[in-house]
C-alpha positions in Angstrom: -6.4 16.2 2.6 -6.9 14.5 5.4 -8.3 16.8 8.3 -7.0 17.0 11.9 -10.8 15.4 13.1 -10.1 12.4 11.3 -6.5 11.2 12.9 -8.5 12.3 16.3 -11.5 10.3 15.5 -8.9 7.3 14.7 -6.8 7.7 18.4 -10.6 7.8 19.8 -11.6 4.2 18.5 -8.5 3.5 19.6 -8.8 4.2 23.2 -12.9 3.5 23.3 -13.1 0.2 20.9 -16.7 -0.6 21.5 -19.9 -0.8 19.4 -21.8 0.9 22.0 -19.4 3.9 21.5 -19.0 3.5 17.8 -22.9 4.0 17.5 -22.7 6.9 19.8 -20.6 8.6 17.8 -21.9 7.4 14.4 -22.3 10.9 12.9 -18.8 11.7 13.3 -17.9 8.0 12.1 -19.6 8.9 8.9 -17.8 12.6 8.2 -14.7 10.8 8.8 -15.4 7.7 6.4 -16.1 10.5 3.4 -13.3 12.1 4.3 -10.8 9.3 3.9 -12.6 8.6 0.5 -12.2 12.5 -0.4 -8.8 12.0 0.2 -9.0 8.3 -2.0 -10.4 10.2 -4.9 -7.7 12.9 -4.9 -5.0 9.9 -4.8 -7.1 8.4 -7.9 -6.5 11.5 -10.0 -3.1 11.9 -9.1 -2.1 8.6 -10.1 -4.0 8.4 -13.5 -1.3 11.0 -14.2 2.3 9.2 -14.2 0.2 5.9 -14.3 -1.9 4.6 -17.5 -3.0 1.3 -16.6 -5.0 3.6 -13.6 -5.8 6.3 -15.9 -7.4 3.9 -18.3 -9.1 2.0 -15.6 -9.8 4.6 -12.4 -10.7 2.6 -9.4 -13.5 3.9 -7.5 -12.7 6.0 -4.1 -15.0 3.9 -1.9 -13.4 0.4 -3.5 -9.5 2.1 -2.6 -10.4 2.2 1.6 -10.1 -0.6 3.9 -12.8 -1.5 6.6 -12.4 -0.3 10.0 -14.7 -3.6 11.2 -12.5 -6.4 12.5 -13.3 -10.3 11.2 -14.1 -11.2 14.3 -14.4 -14.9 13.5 -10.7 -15.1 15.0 -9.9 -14.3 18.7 -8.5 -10.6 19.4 -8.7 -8.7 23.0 -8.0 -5.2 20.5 -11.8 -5.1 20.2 -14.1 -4.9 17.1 -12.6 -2.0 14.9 -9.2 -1.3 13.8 -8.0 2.4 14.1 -6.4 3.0 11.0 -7.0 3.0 7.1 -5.1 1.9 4.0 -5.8 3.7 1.0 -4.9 1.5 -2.0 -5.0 2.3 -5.3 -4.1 -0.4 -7.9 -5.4 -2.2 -11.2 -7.5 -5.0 -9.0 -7.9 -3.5 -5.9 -7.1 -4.1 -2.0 -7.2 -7.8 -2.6 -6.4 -8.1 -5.9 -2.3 -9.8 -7.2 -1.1 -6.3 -9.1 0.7 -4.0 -7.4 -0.8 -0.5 -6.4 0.1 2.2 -4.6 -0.9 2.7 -0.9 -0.7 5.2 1.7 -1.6 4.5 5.7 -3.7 6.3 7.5 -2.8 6.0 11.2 -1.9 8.7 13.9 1.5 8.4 14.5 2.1 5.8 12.0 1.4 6.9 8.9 3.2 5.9 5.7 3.1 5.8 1.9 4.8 3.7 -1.3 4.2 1.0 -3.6 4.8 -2.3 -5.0 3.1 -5.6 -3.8 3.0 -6.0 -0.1 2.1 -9.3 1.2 1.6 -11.7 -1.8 1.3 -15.5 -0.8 2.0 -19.2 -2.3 2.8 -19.4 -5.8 2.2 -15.8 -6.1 4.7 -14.9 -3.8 7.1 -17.4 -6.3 6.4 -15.7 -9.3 7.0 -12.2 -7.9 10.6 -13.6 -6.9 11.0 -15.3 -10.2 10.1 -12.0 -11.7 13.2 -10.5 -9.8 15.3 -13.5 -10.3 15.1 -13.3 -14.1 15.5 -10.0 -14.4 17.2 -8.8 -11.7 19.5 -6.2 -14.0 16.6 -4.3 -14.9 15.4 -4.7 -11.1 18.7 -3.1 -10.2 18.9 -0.5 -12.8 14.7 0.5 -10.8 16.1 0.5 -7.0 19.6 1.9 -7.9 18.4 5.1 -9.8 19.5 8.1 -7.7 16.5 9.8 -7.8 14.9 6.5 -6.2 17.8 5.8 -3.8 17.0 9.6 -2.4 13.0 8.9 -2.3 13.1 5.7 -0.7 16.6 5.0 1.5 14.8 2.7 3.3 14.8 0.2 0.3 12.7 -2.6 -0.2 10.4 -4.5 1.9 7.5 -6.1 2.7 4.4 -5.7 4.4 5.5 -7.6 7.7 9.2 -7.1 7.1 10.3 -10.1 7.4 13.7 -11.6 5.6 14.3 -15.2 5.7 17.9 -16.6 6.4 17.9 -18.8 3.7 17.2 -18.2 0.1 14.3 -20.3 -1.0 14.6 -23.4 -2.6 13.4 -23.1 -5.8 16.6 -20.4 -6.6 20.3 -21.1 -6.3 21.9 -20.1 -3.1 24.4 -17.7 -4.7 21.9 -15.9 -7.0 22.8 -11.9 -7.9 19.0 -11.2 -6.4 19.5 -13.6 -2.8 18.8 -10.5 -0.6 15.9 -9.5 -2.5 14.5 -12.9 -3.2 14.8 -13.9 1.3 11.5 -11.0 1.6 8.2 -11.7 1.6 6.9 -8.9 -0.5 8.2 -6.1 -2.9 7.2 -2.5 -1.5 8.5 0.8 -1.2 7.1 2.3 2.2 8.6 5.4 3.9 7.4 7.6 7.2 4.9 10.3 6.9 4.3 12.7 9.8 0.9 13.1 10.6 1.1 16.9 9.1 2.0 15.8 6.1 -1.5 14.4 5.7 -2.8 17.6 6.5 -1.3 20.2 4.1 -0.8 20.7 0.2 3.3 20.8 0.5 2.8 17.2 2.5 0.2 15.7 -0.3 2.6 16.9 -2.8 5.7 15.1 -0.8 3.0 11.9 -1.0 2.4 11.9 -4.6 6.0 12.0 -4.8 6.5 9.1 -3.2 3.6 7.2 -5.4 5.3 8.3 -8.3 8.3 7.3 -7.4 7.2 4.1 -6.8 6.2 3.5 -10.4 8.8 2.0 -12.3 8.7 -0.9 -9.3 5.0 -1.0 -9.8 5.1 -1.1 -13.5 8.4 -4.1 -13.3 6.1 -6.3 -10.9 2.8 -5.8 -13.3 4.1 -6.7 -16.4 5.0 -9.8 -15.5 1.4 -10.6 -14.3 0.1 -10.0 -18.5 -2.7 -7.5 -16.4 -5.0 -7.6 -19.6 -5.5 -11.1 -19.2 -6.3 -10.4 -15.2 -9.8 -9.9 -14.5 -10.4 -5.9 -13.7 -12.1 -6.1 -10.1 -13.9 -2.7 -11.0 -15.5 -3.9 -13.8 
């Protein structure tokens, strides 16, 4: 679990964003960092259970964290680190096209679910032809009762966006239009910063993940992952 020093340590960089204190506080830095990659490696595990492409191909805990160092080759007055962590666990990684399974490490703003957040260009396409053309057995995924009561929030994307118009490459009254005007495919609901904290809130976050998987699974096997290259390879 995630301990009650780490979400303090986070609001800290928050409100003192400076190298200078950053190096000051390096030890604590570190006991943090292996703790959000305790917490990666117990995600792992979970997931290889509902999920066999994971099981058969576990990514490593320290490859499933974001950086807290900003690029700061672009202008930002937030200062160089962020203050929070996304734990993503997923055939090709952080970066990588599949979908995964994440959950957000933030105080205040934490958050878990899966599917493909943020994907771009002609990847972005192909994830909305994947709906388009199959947009029954989409349906049949985000219409199950059991998923409806997990995630009432629906689906989204990473930045939330929905565009007015439905894009060109699909006909303007096509059965998938509302799904097909977002800019990603995710699950993603609330977490209080307890449930971080305890066993009965990691349980109510694996629950989630699972939960997630038939979306994962719809989006992947459209990608043909065996002829993707396995970033943990």
């Amino acid at each position: 679990m995630i301990t009650a020093e780490t979400l303090a340590f986070l609001t800290n960089i928050r409100d003192h964003n400076t190298k200078e204190w950053m190096e000051a506080n390096r030890k604590e830095y570190l006991e943090m960092k292996a703790n959000v990659e305790d917490f990666a490696s117990d995600l792992v595990n979970e997931i290889s259970k509902f999920d066999n492409l994971i099981a058969s191909r576990p990514p490593h805990p320290t490859k499933c964290v974001t950086r807290l160092t900003r690029d700061m080759r672009f202008p930002t007055t937030k200062g160089p680190y962020k203050w929070d962590y996304y734990v993503v666990v997923g055939y090709q990684g952080i970066q990588g096209l599949a979908a995964s399974y994440a959950v957000h490490i933030e105080p205040g703003n934490c958050f878990a679910g899966g599917g493909t957040p943020n994907p771009k260009g002609i990847d972005l396409l192909n994830y909305r032809k994947k709906v388009s053309y199959n947009f029954d057995e989409f349906k049949k995924i985000i219409e199950n009762p059991t998923f409806v009561k997990l995630f009432p929030n629906g689906i989204t994307s990473q930045s939330g966006v929905v565009k007015k118009r439905i894009p060109a490459a699909f006909q303007k009254n096509d059965p998938a239009a509302e799904y097909l005007k977002k800019e990603g495919f995710i699950t993603r609901e609330k977490l209080a910063d307890e449930d971080l904290q305890t066993s009965e809130g990691f349980a109510k976050i694996i629950q989630l993940l699972k939960g997630s998987h038939p979306l994962v699974a719809f989006l992947n096997e459209e990608l043909k992952l065996k002829e993707l290259p396995n970033l943990f390879s």
